[in-house]
C-alpha positions, 0 to 999 in steps of 0.5 A: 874322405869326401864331401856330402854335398847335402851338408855343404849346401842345405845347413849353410843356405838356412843358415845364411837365410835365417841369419839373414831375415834376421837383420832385415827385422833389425832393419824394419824395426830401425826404419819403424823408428825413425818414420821411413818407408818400407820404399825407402829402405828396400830401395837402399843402395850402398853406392848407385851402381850396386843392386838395391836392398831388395834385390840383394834379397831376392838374389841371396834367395835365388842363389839358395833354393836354385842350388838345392834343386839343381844339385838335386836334379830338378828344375828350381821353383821360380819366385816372382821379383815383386816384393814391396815390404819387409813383409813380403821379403819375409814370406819370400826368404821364408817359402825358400827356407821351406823349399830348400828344406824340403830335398832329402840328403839322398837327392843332393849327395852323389852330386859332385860332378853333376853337370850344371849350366846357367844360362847367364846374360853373358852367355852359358857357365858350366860346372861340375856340382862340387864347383858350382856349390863351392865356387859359385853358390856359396860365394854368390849367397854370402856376397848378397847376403852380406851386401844387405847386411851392410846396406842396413848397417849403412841406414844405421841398422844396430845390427852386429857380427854376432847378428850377421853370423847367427848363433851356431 
């Protein structure tokens, strides 16, 4: 049997997504409570050499709305790197669940061996679009995803699995 890359991709990034503008409520909340800046959370790291709370943000997003388009065979839509406030990664997280829920499963499936290729600051990667999603994506959305998760929980965000994983 094989794969519909639709339902490997589309479900899992709203999931993800949703999952994930729901700890950053918990974070808001958290950081409301105790009279911390938006500033100061989103610029949260776990450690100096790490990306910041909003460029996990911002990456996760990346990674998500990206991978629905070019499994689909278009060009990405480009968001701006620019959020400030919980406000504005709210209306970022939700303008990629907007646009990821846009492609239709006849535009992603069939793309299994689709060729793909970034243009990394390291130099090209090329993939099929099986191993891209599988290998490259996914990993990529649940790294930065969970990375903000644990720079919440690090503020001391009441955030838990069942927050993290979301109701199925």
């Amino acid at each position: 049997m094989s794969i519909s890359m639709y339902q490997a991709s589309v479900p899992v990034f709203l999931r993800a997504l949703n999952n994930l503008h729901h700890v950053l409520k918990a974070g808001e909340a958290h950081a409301k409570s105790r009279n911390v800046e938006d500033s100061v959370m989103l610029n949260t790291r776990l450690i100096p050499d790490m990306l910041p709370l909003v460029k996990q943000v911002q990456i996760a997003t990346d990674m998500a709305k990206n991978a629905a388009a070019r499994l689909a065979g278009v060009d990405p839509l480009k968001f701006e790197d620019n959020e400030t406030s919980f406000h504005e990664l709210y209306s970022r997280i939700e303008r990629a669940i907007d646009y990821i829920k846009g492609f239709k499963p006849e535009q992603i499936d069939g793309s299994e061996t689709r060729a793909i290729t970034l243009q990394m600051r390291r130099g090209e990667m090329h993939f099929e679009g099986q191993s891209y999603l599988l290998h490259f994506v996914i990993p990529n959305v649940f790294f930065h995803c969970t990375t903000a998760y644990d720079i919440l929980r690090s503020t001391g965000t009441n955030i838990g699995k069942e927050d993290y994983l979301g109701k199925p």
